[in-house]
C-alpha positions, 0 to 999 in steps of 0.5 A: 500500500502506497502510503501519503508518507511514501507518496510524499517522499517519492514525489520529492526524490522524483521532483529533485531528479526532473532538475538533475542533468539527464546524463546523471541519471542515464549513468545511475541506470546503466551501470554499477556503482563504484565500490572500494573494499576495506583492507580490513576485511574486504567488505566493499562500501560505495564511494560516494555516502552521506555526511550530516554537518553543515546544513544536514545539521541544521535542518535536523534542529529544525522542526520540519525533517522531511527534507532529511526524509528525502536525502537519506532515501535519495542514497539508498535508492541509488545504491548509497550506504555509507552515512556518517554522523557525530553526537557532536553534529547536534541532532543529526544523529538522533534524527537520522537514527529515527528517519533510517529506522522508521524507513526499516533501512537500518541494516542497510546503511553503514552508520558511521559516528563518533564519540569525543567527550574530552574537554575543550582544548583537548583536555582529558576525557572522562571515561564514564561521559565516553562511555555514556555518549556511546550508548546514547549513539547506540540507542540513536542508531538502533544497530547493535553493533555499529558498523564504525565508531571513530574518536572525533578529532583526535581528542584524547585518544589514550582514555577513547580508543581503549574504549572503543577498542572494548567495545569492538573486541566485545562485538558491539562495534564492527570498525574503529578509527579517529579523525583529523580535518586541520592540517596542523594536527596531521604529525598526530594524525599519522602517528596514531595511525602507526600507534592503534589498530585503525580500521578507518580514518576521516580525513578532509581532502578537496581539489583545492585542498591536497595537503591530506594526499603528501601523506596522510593518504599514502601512509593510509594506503600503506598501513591498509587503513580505509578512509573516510573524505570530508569537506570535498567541496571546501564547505561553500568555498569550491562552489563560490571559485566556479560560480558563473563557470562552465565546465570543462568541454573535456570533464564530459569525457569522463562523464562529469555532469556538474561541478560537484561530479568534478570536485568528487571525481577528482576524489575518488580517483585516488587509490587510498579513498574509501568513501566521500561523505560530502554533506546535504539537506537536499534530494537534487544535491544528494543524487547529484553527488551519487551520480559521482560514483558511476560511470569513469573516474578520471586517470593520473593525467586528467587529474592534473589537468583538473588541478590546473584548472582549478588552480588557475581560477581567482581565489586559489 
């Protein structure tokens, strides 16, 4: 039975799809989405999920979610599982925990959270407020165990990564990792990446921003830990370089139908990249970035010359 919810919901996706470049969706029906293993355990994830700061967090404190309805089945209607969240996102947790499990696509998404409870400045973490903040995340996600649960920015990784590390060899958690998004804490950064079991990390990396790729990146891809990509788009910052710019007559040769599939493919088509998880409160935005992951991804040579260009607009 089509209910008004599910009616709703798919005039939004359907809406969002009628404004999409007809060449996004020809490539989300007529072939495979990108995946990449994780050298963990070889369990394949799509390259392009979902994240949940920016506006996603802002409509999540709102009292109209439906637009978050939209988004999270937009990804999972095309082949998208990765969704990564934070209890320090606001009620971006709490809200898609309750959309996933009202949708009964709990077992599909890969849920992909945090825990920091330490003290501003990077203070010491109470072990007791670690271990609280974790259960709440449980209770949110209604998935026992949580596919990856990552120490949010490298904060106080000797009292919570012991925490996490439990509650992964208990079962309860199937992946664990940490995440650094400033360059200035990258030395950190790698060496807990040398110092504790990492599955994962989470790292931001954008056309413009390639400082990750000198070697957070390649010590990743060598050490056989995945990675999570985050702010692909500089937040606003790669979308305000291009405004009023028309791609490249060449990007269509690798199937890019907008700038976002610029800015992701470029993304993608490095070896160590797992996963992007740019993040959205719109359907149009999020099929738009999935369309990403289907098709060709650029090779060394067309990369560079993606650099160049970006590199050469005002603002870089």
């Amino acid at each position: 039975m089509l209910t008004r919810r599910k009616y709703l919901k798919n005039m939004a996706i359907m809406s969002a799809a009628c404004a999409l470049p007809a060449g996004v969706l020809r490539a989300i029906e007529t072939s495979e989405i990108i995946t990449r293993e994780i050298p963990a355990s070889g369990e394949a994830l799509p390259v392009v999920g979902l994240g949940s700061s920016a506006t996603f967090r802002q409509v999540a404190q709102s009292e109209d979610i439906s637009a978050l309805r939209s988004v999270l089945a937009a990804m999972f209607d095309n082949g998208g599982t990765v969704f990564d969240t934070a209890p320090g996102y606001g009620a971006s947790e709490a809200v898609a925990g309750q959309i996933v499990q009202d949708s009964a696509r709990t077992e599909t998404v890969f849920w992909a959270t945090k825990v920091n409870v330490a003290g501003r400045g990077g203070g010491q973490a109470d072990p007791r407020l670690a271990r609280e903040q974790l259960e709440q995340s449980f209770r949110h996600v209604g998935k026992d165990p949580i596919d990856l649960i990552q120490v949010h920015n490298l904060a106080d990784l000797e009292t919570q990564m012991p925490i996490i590390e439990e509650l992964k060899a208990e079962g309860r958690i199937r992946y664990i990792g940490t995440t650094s998004t400033r360059t200035s804490n990258y030395p950190e950064l790698e060496k807990a990446m040398r110092d504790y079991p990492l599955d994962f990390i989470g790292v931001d990396y954008a056309i413009d921003n390639r400082i990750s790729a000198d070697s957070v990146l390649p010590l990743a891809k060598d050490l056989g830990i995945a990675t999570l990509i985050y702010v692909p788009f500089g937040r606003s910052r790669l979308f305000s370089r291009v405004s009023g710019i028309e791609l490249p007559g060449w990007a269509t040769e690798i199937g890019v139908e907008s700038w976002a599939q610029f800015f992701l493919k470029y993304i993608i088509a490095h070896p160590a990249v797992t996963c992007v998880t740019p993040a959205t409160s719109k359907a149009r935005n999020m099929l738009d970035n999935i369309g990403a992951a289907y098709g060709e991804l650029p090779d060394t040579a067309t990369r560079r010359k993606m650099e160049q260009f970006i590199d050469a607009l005002p603002g870089g």
